[in-house]
N, C-alpha and C positions, 0 to 999 in steps of 0.2 A: 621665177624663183632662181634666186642663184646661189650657190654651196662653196664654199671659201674654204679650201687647206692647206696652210700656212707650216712650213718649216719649222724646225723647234729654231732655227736659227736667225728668223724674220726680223730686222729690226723697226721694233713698234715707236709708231709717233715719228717716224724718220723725215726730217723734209726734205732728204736728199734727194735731188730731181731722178726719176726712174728710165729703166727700159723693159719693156716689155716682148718675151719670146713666146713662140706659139709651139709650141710641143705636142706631136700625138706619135713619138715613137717612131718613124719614117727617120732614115739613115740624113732625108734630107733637114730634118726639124734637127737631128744632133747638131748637125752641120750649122743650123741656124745659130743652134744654141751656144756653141764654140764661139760663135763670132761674137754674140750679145756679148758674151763673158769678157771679150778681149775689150770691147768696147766700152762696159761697165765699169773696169778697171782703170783705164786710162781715160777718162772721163769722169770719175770716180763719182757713180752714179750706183743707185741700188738694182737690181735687176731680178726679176719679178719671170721663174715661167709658168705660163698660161695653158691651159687644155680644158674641148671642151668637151661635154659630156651630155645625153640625152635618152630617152627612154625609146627602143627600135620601136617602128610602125611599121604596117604593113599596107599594101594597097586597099586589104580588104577589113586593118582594123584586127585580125585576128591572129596576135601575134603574144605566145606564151613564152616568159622566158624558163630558163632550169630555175627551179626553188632555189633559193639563197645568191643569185645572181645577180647584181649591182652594177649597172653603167659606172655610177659616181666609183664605185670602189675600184673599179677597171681605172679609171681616169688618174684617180690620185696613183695606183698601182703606177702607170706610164710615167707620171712626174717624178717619181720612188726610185723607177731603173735608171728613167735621162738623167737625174741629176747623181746616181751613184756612176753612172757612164762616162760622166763628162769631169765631176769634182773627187769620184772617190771617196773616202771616208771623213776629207776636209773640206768642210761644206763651210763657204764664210758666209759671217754674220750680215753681210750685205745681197745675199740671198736668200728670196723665199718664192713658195708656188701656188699654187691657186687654180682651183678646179670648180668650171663654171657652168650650172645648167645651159645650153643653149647651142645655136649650131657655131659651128669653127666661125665662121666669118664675123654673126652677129657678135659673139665674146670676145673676140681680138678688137673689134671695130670699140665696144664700148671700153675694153680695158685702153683705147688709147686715146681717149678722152681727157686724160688726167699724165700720160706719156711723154717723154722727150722724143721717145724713137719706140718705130714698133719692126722687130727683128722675124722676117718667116721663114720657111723654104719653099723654094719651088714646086717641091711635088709632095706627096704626099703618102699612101699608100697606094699600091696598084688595083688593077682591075677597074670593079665596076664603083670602089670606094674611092678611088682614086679620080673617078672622074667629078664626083661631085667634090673632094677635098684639093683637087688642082684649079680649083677656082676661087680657092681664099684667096693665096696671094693676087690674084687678080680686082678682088673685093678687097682688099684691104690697101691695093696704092691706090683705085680710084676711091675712096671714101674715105678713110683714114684720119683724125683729126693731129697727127704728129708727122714726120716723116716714115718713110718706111726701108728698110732695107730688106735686099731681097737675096738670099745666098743659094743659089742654084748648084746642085746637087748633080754635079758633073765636074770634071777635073781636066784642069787645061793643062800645059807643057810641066808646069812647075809641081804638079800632083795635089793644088788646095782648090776650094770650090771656088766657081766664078760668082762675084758679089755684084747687086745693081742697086741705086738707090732710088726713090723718089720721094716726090713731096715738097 
């Protein structure tokens, strides 16, 4: 099942060729998302960001969330802050986001099916989430059906993130 929430400012029926960014709110996915943006522009492509969302499990299956507590509504929430983080109150028309049952890898992998470019970060949250979310960008140059560009969430002499591409 997948759950689609689109920007009031999405433009429909667009066939302007897309990019697609992977956002779950990591300093590194802003990162990402800055550069889509720059890239969106000067390319003058629509650009789409992506998060994905899913119901926790447990090893044992026995896992209760708080009453009234929503992955999906978490999800769209993170789309809600990156893009007031990054656009502020001017959000253009050749933006919108989309929030999608599934785990990170497999939703960025199918949203670039249809992709010119697919925009990630390096890391993602820390800990023990971060070790299973530091392995999208890794899934997504080797599988990928666009290129991908990879904005690593470290800063060399000049103080902006070091970017890689593949594909």
């Amino acid at each position: 099942m997948s759950e689609t929430v689109n920007t009031p400012t999405e433009v429909t029926g667009s066939t302007a060729p897309r990019i697609v960014v992977g956002v779950d709110g990591s300093e590194a996915s802003l990162d990402a998302f800055r550069h889509a943006i720059q890239l969106a522009k000067a390319l003058e492509h629509s650009l789409v960001a992506v998060t994905a969302w899913d119901y926790p499990t447990s090893m044992y299956d026995v896992y209760y969330p708080e009453p009234g507590w929503s992955p999906e509504s978490d999800a769209v929430q993170i789309l809600t802050d990156a893009s007031q983080k990054v656009f502020g109150d001017l959000v253009p028309n050749w933006f919108s986001t989309a929030a999608h049952r599934g785990t990170p890898a497999r939703v960025l992998l199918k949203e670039s099916e249809t992709a010119e470019m697919l925009v990630v970060g390096s890391r993602g949250h820390g800990g023990f989430v971060g070790l299973m979310v530091g392995s999208v960008s890794t899934a997504c140059v080797g599988h990928a059906h666009c290129p991908v560009l990879v904005v690593h969430h470290r800063a060399h002499e000049s103080g902006e993130p070091v970017m890689e591409t593949a594909g």
